[in-house]
VMD Tcl script that builds the backbone (N, CA, C; Angstrom):
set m [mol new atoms 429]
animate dup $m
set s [atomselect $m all]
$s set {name element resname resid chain x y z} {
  {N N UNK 1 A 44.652 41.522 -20.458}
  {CA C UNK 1 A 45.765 41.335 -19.548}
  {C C UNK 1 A 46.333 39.930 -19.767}
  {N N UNK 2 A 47.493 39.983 -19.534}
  {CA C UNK 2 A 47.975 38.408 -19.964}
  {C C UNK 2 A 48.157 37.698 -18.904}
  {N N UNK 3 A 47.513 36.524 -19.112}
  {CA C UNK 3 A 48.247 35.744 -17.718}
  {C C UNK 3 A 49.256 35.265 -17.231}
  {N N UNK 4 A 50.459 35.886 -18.172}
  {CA C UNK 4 A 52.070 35.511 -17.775}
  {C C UNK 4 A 52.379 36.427 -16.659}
  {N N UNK 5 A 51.284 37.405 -16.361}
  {CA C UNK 5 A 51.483 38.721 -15.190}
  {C C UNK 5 A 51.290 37.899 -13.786}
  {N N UNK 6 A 50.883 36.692 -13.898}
  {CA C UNK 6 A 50.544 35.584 -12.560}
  {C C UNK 6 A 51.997 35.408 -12.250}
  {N N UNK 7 A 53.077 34.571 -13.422}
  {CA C UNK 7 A 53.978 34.277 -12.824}
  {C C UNK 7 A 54.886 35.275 -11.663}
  {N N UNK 8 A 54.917 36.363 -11.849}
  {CA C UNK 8 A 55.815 36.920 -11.100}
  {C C UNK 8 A 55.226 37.209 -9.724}
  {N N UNK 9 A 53.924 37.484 -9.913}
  {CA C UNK 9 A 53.007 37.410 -8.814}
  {C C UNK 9 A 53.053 36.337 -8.155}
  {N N UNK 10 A 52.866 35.129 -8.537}
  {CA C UNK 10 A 53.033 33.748 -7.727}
  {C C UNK 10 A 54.712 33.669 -7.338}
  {N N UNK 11 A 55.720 33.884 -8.239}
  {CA C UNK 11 A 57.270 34.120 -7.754}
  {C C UNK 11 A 57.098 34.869 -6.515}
  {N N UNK 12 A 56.671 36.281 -6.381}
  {CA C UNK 12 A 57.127 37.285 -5.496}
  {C C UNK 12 A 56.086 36.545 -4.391}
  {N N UNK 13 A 55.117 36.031 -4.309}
  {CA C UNK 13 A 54.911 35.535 -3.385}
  {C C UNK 13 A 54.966 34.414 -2.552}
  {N N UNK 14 A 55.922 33.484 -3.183}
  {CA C UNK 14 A 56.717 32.656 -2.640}
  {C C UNK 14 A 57.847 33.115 -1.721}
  {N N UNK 15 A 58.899 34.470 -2.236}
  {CA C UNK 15 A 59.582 34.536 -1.765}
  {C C UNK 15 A 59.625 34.569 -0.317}
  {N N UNK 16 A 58.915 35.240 0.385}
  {CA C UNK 16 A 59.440 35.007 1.700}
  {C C UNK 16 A 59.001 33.586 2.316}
  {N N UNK 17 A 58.259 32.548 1.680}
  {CA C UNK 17 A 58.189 31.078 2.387}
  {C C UNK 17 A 59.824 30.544 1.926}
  {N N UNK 18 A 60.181 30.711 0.904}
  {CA C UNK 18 A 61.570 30.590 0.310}
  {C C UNK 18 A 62.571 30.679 1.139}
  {N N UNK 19 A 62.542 32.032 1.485}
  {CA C UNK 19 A 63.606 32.537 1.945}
  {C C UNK 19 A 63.986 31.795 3.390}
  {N N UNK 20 A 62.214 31.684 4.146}
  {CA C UNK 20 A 62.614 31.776 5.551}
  {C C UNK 20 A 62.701 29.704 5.752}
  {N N UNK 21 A 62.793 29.280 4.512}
  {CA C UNK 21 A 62.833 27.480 4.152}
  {C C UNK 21 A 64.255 27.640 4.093}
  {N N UNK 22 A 65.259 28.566 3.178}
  {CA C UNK 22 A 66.716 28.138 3.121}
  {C C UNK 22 A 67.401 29.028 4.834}
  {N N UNK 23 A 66.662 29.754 5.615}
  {CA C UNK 23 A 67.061 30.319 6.527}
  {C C UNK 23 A 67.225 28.484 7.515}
  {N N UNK 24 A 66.141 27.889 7.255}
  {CA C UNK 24 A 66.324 26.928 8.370}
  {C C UNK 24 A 67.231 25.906 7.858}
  {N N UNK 25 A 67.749 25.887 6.625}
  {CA C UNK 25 A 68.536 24.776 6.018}
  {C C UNK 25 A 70.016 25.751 6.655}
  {N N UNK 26 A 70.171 26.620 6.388}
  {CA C UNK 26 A 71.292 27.500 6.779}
  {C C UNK 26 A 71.382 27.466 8.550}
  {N N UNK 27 A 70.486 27.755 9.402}
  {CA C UNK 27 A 70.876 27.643 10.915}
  {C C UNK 27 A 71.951 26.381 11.433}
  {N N UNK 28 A 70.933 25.430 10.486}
  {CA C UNK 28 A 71.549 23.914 10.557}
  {C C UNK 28 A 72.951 23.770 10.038}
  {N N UNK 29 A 73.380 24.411 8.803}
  {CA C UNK 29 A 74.635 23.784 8.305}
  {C C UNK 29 A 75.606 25.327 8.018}
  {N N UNK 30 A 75.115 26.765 7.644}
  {CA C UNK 30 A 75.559 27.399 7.085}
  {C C UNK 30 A 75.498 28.539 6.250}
  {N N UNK 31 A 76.080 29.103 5.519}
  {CA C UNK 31 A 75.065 30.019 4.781}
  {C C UNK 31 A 75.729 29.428 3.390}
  {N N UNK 32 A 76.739 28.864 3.543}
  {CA C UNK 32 A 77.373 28.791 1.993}
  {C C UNK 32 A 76.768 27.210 1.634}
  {N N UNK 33 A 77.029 26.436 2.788}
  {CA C UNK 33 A 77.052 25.146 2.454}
  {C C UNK 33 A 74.901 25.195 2.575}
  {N N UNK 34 A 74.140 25.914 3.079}
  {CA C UNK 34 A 72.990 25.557 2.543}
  {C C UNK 34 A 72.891 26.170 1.192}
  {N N UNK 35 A 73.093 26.825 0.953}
  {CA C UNK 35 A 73.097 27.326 -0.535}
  {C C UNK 35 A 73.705 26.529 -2.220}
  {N N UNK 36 A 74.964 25.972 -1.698}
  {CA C UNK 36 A 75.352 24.722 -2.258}
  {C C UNK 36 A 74.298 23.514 -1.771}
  {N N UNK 37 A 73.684 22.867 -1.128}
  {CA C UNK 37 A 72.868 21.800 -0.747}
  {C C UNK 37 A 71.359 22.533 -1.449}
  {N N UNK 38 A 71.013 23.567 -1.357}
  {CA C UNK 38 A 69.477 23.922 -1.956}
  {C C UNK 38 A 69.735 24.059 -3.720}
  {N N UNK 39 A 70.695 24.462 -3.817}
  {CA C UNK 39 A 70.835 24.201 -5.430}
  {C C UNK 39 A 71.280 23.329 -6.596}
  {N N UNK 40 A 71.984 22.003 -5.326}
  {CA C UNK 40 A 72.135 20.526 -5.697}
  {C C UNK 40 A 70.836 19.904 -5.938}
  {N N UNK 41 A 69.756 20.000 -4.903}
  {CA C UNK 41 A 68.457 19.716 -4.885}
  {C C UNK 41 A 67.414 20.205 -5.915}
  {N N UNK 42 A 67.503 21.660 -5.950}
  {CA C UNK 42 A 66.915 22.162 -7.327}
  {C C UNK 42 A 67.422 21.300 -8.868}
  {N N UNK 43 A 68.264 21.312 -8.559}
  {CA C UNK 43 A 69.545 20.531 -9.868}
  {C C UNK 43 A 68.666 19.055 -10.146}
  {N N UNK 44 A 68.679 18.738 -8.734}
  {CA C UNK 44 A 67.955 17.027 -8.834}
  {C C UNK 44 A 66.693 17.273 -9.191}
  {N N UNK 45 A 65.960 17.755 -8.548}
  {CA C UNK 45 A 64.620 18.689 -8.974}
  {C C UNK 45 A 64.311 18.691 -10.450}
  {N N UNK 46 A 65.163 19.586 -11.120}
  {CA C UNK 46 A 65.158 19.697 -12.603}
  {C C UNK 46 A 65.556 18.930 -13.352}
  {N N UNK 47 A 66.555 18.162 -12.719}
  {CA C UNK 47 A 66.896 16.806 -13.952}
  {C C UNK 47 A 65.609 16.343 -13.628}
  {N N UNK 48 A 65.259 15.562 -12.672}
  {CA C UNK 48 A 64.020 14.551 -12.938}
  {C C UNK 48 A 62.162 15.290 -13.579}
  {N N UNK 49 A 62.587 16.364 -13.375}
  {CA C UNK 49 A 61.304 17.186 -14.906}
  {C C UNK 49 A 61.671 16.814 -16.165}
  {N N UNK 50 A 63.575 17.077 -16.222}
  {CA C UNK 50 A 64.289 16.866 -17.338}
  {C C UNK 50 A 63.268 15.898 -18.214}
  {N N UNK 51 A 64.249 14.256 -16.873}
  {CA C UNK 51 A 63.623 12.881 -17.754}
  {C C UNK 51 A 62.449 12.921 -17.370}
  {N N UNK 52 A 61.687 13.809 -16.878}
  {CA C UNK 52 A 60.248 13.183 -16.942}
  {C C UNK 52 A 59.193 13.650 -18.602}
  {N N UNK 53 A 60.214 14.445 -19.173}
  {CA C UNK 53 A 59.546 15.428 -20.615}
  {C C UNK 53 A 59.495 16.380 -20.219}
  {N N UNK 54 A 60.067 17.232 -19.670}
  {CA C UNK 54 A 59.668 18.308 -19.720}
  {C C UNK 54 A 60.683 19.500 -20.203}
  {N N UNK 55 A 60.875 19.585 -21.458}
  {CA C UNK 55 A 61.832 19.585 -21.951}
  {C C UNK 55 A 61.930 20.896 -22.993}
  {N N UNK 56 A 62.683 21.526 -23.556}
  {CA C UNK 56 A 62.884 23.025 -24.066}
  {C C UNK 56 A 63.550 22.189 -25.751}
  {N N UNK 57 A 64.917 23.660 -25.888}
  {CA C UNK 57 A 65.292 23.086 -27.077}
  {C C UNK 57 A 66.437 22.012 -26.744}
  {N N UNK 58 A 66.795 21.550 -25.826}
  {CA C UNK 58 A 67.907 20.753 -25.550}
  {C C UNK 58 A 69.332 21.385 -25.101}
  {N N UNK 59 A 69.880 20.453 -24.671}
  {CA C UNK 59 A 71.022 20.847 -24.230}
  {C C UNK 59 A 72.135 21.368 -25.665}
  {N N UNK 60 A 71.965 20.890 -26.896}
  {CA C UNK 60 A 73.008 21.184 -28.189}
  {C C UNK 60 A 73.053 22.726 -28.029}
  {N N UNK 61 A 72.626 23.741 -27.440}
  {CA C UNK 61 A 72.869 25.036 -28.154}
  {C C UNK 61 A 73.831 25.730 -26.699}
  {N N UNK 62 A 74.642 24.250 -26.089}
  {CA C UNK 62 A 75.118 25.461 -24.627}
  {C C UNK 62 A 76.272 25.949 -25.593}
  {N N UNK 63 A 77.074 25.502 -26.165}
  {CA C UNK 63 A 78.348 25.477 -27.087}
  {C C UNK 63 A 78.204 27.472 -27.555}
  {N N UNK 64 A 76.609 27.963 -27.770}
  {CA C UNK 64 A 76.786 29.016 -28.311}
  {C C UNK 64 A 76.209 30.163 -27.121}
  {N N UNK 65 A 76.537 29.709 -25.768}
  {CA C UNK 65 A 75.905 30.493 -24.800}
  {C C UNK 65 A 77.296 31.278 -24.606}
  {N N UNK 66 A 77.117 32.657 -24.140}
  {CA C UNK 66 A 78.163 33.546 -24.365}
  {C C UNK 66 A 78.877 33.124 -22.779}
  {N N UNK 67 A 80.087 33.787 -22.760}
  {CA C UNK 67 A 81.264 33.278 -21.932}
  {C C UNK 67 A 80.443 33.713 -20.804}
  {N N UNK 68 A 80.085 35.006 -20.673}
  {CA C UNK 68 A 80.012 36.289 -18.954}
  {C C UNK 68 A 78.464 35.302 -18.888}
  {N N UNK 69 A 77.853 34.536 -19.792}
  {CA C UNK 69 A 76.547 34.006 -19.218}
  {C C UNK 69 A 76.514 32.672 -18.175}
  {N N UNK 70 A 77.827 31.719 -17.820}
  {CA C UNK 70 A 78.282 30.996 -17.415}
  {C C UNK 70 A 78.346 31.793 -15.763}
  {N N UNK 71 A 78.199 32.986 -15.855}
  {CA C UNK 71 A 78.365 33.303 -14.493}
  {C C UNK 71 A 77.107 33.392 -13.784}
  {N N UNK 72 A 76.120 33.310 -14.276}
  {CA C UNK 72 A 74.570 33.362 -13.212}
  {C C UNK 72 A 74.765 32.268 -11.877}
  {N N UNK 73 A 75.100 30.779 -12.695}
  {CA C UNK 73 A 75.179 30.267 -11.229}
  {C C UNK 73 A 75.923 30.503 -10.394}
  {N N UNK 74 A 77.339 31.565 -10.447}
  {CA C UNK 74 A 78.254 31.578 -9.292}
  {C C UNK 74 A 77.152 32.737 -8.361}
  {N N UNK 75 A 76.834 33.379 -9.622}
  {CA C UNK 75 A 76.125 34.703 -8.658}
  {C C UNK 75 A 74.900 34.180 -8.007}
  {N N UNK 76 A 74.343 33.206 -8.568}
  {CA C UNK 76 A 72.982 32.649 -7.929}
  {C C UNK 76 A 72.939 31.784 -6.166}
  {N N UNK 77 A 74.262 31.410 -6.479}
  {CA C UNK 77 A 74.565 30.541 -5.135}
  {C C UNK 77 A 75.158 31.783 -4.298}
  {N N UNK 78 A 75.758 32.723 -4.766}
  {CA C UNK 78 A 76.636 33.670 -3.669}
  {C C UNK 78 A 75.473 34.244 -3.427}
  {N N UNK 79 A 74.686 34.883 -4.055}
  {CA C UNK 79 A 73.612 35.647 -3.478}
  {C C UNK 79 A 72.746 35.395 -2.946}
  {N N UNK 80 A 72.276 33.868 -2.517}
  {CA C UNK 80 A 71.760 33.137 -1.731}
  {C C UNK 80 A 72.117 32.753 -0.598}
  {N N UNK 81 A 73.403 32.827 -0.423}
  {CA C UNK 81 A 74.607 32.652 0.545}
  {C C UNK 81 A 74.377 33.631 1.028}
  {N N UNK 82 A 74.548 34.729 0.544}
  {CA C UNK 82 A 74.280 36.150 0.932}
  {C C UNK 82 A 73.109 36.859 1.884}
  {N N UNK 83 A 72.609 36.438 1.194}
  {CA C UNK 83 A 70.947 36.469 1.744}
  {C C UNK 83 A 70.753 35.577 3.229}
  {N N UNK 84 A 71.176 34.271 3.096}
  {CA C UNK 84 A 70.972 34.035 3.962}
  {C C UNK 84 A 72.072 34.499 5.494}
  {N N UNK 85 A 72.649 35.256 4.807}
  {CA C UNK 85 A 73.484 35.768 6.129}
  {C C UNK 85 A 72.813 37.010 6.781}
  {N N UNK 86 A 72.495 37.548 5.293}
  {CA C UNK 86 A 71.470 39.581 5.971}
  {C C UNK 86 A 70.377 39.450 6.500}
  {N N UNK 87 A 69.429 38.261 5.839}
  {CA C UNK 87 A 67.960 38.113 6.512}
  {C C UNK 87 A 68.220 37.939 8.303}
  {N N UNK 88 A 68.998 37.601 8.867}
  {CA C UNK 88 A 68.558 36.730 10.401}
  {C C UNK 88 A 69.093 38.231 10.915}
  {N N UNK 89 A 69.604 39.518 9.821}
  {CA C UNK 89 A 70.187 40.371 10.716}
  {C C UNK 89 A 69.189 41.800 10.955}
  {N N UNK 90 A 68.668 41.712 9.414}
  {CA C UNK 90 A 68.268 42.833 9.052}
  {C C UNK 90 A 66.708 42.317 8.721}
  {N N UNK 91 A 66.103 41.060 8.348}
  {CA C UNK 91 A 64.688 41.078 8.119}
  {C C UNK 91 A 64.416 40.637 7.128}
  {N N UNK 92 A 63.695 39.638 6.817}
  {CA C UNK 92 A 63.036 39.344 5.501}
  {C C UNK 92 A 62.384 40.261 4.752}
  {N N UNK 93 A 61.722 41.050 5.379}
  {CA C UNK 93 A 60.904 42.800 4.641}
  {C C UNK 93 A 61.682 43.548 4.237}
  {N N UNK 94 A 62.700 43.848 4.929}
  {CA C UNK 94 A 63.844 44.442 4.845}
  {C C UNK 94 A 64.596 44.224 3.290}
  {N N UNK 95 A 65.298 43.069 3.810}
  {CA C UNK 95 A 66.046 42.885 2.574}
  {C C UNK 95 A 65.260 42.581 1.560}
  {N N UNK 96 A 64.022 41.550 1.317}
  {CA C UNK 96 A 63.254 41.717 -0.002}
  {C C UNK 96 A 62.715 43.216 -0.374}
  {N N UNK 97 A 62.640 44.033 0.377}
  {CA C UNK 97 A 62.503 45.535 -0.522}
  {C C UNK 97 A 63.536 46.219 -0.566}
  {N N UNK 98 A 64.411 45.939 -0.262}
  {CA C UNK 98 A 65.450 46.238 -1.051}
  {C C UNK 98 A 66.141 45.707 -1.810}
  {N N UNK 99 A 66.010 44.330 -2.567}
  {CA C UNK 99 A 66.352 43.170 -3.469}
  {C C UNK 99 A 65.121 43.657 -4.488}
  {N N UNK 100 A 63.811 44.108 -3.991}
  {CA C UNK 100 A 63.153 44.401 -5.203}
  {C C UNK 100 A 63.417 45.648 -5.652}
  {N N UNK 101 A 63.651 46.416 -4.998}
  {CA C UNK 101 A 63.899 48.237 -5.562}
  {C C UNK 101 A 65.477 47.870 -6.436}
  {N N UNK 102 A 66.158 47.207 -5.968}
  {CA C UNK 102 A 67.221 47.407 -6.747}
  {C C UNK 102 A 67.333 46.539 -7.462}
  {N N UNK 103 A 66.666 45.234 -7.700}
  {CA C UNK 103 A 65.872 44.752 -9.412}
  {C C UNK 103 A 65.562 45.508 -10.102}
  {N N UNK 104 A 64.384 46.456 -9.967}
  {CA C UNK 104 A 63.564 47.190 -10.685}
  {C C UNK 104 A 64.634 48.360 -11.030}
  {N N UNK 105 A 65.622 48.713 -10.324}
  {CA C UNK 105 A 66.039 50.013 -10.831}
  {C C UNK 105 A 66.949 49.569 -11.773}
  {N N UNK 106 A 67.785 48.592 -11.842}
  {CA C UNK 106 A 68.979 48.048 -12.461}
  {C C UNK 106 A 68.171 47.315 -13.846}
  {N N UNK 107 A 66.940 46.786 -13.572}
  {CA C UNK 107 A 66.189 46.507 -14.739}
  {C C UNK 107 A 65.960 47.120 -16.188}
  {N N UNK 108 A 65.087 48.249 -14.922}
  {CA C UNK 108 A 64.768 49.314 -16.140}
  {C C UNK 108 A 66.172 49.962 -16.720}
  {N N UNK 109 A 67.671 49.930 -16.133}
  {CA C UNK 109 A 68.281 50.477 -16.502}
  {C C UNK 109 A 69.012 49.313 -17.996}
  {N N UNK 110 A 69.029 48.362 -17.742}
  {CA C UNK 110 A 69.367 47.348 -18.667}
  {C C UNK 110 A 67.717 47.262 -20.058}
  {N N UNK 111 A 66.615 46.991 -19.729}
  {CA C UNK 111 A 65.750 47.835 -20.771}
  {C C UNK 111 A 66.321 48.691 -21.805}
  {N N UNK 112 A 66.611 50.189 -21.117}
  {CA C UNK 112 A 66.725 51.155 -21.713}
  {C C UNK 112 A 68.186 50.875 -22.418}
  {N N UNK 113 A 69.278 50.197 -22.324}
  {CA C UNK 113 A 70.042 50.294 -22.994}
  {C C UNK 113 A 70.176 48.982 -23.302}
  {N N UNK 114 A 69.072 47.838 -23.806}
  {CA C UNK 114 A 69.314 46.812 -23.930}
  {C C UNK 114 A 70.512 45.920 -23.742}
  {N N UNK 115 A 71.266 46.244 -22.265}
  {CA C UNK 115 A 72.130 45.411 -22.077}
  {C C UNK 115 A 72.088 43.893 -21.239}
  {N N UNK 116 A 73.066 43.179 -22.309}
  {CA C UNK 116 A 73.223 41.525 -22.172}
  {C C UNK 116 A 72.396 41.117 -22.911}
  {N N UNK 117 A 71.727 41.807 -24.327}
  {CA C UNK 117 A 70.913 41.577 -24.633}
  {C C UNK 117 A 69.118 41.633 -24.506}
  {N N UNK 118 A 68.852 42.518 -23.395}
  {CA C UNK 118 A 67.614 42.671 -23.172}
  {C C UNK 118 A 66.996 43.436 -24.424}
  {N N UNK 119 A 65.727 42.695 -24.194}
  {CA C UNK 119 A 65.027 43.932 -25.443}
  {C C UNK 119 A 64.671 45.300 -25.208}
  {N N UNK 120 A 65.170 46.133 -26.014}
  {CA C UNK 120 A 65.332 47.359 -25.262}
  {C C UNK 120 A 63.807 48.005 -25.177}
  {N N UNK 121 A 63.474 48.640 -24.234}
  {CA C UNK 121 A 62.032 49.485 -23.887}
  {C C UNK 121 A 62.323 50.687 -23.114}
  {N N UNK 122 A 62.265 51.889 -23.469}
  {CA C UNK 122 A 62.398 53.141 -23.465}
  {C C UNK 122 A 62.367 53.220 -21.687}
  {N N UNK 123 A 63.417 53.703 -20.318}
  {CA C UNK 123 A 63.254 54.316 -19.261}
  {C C UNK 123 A 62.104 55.495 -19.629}
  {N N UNK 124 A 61.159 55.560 -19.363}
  {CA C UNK 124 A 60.152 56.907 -19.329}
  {C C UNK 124 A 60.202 57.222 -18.449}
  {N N UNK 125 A 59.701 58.631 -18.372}
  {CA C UNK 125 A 59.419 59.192 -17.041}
  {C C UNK 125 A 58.660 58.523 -15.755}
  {N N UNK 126 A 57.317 57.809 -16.639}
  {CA C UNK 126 A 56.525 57.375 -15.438}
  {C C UNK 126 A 57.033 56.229 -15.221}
  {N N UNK 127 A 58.285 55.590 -15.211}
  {CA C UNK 127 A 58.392 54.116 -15.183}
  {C C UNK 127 A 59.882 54.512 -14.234}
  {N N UNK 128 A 60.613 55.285 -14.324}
  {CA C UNK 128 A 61.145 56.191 -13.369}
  {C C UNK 128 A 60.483 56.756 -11.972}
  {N N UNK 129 A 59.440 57.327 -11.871}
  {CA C UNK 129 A 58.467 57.756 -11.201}
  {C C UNK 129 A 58.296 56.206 -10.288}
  {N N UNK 130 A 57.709 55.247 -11.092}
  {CA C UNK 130 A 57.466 54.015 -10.114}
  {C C UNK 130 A 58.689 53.440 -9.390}
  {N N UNK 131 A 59.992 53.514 -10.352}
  {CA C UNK 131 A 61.394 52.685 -9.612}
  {C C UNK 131 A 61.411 53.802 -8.022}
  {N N UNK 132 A 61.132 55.153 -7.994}
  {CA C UNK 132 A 61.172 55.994 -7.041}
  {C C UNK 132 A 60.111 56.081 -6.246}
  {N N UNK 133 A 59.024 55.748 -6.276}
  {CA C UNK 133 A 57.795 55.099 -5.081}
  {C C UNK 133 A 58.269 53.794 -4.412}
  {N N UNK 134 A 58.799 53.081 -5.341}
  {CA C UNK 134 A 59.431 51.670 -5.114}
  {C C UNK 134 A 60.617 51.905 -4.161}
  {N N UNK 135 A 61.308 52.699 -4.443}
  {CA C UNK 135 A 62.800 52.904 -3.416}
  {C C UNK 135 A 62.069 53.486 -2.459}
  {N N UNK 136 A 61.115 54.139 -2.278}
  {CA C UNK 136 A 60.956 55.038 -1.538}
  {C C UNK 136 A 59.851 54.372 -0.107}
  {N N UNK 137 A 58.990 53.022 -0.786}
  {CA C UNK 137 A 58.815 52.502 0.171}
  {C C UNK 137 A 59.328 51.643 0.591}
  {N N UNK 138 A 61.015 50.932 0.010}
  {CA C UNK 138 A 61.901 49.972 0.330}
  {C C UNK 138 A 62.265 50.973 1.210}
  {N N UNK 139 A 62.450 52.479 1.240}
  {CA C UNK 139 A 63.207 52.864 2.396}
  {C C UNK 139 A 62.205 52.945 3.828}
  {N N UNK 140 A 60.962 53.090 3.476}
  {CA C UNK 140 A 59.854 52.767 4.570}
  {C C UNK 140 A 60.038 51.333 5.871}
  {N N UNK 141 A 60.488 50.451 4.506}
  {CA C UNK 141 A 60.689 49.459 5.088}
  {C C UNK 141 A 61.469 48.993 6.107}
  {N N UNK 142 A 62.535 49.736 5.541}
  {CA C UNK 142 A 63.867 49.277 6.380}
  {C C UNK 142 A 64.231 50.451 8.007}
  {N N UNK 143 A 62.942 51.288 8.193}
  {CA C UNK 143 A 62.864 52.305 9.222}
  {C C UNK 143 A 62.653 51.578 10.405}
}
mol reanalyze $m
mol bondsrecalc $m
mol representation Tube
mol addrep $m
């Protein structure tokens, strides 16, 4: 088993300390303007890993990053914005199972037709089968 199977495990279980950390930055100022302020901070965050070494292939290869890839951060801040407007309505359980069922389904659907570049890996039946246990207890959730 590889131990890169931790990261998402340690991700998914951050999320709801996450979520309910930009909920209190948001009561205070907003849903847009905490979302702009938590990703200025991440920004500061990552430059100072930047200069501290911690470092990839460099900044020279943005010149060949494709045009539609320039859009993650608009979508990253709106959907945080977002989020923090549905959680105080509908639930942190709530909306994270349904943010994960419709990862996983839109996933596997980008897989199977390697789009934006994903490496492509066959939709199977049983991997279908799981996106539909998965919806099926996101819909548990939200009862």
């Amino acid at each position: 088993m590889s131990p890169w199977l931790l990261v998402p495990l340690a991700v998914g279980l951050a999320q709801p300390v996450i979520w309910q950390m930009n909920l209190r930055v948001a009561e205070k100022t907003g849903v847009m303007e905490s979302a702009i302020v938590l990703h200025v901070i991440g920004t500061a965050i990552g430059l100072g890993w930047f200069l501290g070494g911690v470092r990839g292939a460099g900044f020279g290869g943005l010149g060949a990053v494709p045009w539609w890839a320039w859009a993650a951060g608009a979508l990253g801040v709106s959907g945080m914005a977002a989020m923090n407007r549905a959680i105080p309505e509908i639930g942190v359980a709530t909306a994270l199972a349904l943010t994960v069922a419709a990862q996983l389904s839109f996933a596997l659907v980008f897989e199977h037709y390697g789009l934006l570049g994903a490496e492509v890996r066959p939709a199977m039946l049983g991997r279908w089968v799981g996106v539909g246990l998965l919806a099926v207890g996101a819909w548990l959730v939200t009862r």
